[in-house]
C-alpha positions as CSV (number, residue, x, y, z in Angstrom):
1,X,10.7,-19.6,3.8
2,X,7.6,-17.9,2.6
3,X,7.6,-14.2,1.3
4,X,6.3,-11.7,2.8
5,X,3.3,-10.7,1.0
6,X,3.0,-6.6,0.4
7,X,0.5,-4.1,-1.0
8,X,2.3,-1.0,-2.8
9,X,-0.1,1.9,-2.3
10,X,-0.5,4.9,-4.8
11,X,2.3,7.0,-3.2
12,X,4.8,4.9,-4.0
13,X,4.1,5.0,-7.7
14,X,4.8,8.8,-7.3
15,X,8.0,8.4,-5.1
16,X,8.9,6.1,-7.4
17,X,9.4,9.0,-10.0
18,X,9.9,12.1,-8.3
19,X,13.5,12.2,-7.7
20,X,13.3,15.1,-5.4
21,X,11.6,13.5,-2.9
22,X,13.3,12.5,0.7
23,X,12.0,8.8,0.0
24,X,12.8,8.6,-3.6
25,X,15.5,6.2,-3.5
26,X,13.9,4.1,-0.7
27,X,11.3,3.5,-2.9
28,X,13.0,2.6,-6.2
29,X,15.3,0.1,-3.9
30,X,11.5,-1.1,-2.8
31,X,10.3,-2.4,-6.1
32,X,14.1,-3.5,-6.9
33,X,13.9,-5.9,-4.3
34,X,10.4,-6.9,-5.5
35,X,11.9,-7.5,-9.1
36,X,14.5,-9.8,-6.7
37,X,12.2,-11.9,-5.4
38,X,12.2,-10.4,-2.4
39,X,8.6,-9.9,-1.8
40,X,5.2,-10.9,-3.1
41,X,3.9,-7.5,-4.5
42,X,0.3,-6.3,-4.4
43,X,-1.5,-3.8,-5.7
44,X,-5.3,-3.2,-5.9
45,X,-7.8,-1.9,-8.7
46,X,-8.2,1.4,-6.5
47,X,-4.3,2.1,-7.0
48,X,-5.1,2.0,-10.2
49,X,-8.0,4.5,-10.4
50,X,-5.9,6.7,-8.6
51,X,-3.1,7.0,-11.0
52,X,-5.4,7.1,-13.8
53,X,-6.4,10.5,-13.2
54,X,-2.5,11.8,-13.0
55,X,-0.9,14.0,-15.6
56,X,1.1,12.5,-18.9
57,X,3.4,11.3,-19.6
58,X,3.6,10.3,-15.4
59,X,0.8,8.2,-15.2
60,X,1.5,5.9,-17.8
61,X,5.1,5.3,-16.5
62,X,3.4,4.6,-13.3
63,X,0.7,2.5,-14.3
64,X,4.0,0.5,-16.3
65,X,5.2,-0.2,-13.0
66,X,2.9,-3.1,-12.6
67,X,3.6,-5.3,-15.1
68,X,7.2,-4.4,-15.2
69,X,7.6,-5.5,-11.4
70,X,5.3,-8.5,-12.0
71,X,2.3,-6.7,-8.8
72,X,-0.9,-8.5,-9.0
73,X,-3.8,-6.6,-9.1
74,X,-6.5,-7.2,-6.1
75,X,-9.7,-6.5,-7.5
76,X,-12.5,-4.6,-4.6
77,X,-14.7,-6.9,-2.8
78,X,-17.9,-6.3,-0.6
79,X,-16.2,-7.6,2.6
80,X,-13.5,-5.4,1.9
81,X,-15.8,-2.6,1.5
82,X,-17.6,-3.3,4.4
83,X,-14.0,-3.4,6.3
84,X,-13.3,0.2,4.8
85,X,-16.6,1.4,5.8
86,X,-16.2,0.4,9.5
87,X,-12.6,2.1,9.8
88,X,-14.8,5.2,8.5
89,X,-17.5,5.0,11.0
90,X,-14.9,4.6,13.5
91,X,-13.4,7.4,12.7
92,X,-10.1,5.8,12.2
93,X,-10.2,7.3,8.3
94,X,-12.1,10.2,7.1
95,X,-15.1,9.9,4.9
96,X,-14.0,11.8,1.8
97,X,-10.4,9.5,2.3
98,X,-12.8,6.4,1.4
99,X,-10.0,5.3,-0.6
100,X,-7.4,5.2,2.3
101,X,-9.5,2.9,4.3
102,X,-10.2,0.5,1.2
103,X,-6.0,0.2,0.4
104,X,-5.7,-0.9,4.5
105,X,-9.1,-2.9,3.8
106,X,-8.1,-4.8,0.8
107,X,-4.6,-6.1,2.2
108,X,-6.0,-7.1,5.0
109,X,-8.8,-9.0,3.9
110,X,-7.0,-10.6,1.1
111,X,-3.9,-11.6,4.0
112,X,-1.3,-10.0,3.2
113,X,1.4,-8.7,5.7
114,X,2.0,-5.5,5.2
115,X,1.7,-2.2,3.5
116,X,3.8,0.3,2.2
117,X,2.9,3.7,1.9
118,X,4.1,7.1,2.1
119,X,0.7,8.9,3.4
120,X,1.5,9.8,6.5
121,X,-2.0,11.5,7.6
122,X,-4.1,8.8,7.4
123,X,-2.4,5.4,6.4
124,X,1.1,5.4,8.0
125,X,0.3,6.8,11.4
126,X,0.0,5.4,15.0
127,X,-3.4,5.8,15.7
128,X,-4.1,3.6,12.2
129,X,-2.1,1.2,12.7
130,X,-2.9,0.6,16.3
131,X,-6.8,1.4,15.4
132,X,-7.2,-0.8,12.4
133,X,-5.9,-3.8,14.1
134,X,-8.0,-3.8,17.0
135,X,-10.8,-3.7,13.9
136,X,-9.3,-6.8,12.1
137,X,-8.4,-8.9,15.4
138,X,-12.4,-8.4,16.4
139,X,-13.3,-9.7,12.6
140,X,-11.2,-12.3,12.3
141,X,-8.7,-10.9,10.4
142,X,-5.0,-10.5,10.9
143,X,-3.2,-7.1,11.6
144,X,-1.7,-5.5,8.5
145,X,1.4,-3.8,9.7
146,X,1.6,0.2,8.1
147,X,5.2,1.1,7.1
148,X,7.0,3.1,4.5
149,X,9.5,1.9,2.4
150,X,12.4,4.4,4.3
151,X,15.3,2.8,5.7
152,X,13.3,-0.9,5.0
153,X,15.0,-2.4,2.4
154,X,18.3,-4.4,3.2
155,X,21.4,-3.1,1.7
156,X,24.7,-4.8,2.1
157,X,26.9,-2.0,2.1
158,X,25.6,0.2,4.9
């Protein structure tokens, strides 16, 4: 049985730490079952950026995260960029959100089958998911599906 290829956007790197959060423990469960095998974990060079500019001592544990859980790094791409830029111009993303559309861009051009993400406004949402799919099927490309990590993972006792 193949794994089930997955992209780990920026958010979860936060959840990841922030104990307070609703989604905390979903997440942490997330990457466990990465480190199991589970999944085939992703990550891309923008994810990177991103928690590059976050406070110390955060960013470097999140930025540890990668090697630690074994996530390949997806490096950009002009056909990914391209992809971004039409979910802009469609409106499906807002301009100054350019890196929202290139996390949902990268996965899908590089196949992968899903991403998680906690960004509610603009990644995990109906009108994305349903949106960027209709872009993908009518370039060839598969639909990513957009989920978060909350109530995902499989645990044996509940």
């Amino acid at each position: 049985m193949r794994k089930q290829k997955i992209y780990l956007e920026t958010t979860l790197f936060n959840y990841y730490f922030d104990k307070d959060r609703d989604a905390h423990a979903d997440t942490v469960r997330l990457f466990g079952e990465v480190a199991a095998g589970k999944y085939e974990a992703y990550t891309s060079r923008h994810v990177i950026d991103e928690l590059e500019i976050a406070q110390e001592p955060k960013r470097t544990q999140m930025l540890a995260l990668i090697p630690e859980y074994g996530i390949t790094v997806l490096e950009p791409s002009d056909v990914a960029e391209r992809l971004a830029d039409i979910y802009i111009a469609e409106r499906i993303i807002p301009p100054q959100k350019r890196e929202d559309a290139l996390h949902i861009a990268i996965a899908s051009v590089n196949k992968l089958d899903t991403i998680f993400s906690l960004n509610f406004k603009h990644i995990v949402r109906s009108r994305t998911i349903i949106e960027t799919a209709k872009i993908n099927l009518f370039h060839g490309l598969r639909a990513v599906e957009l989920t978060h990590p909350i109530g995902v993972s499989e645990n044996e006792n509940t």
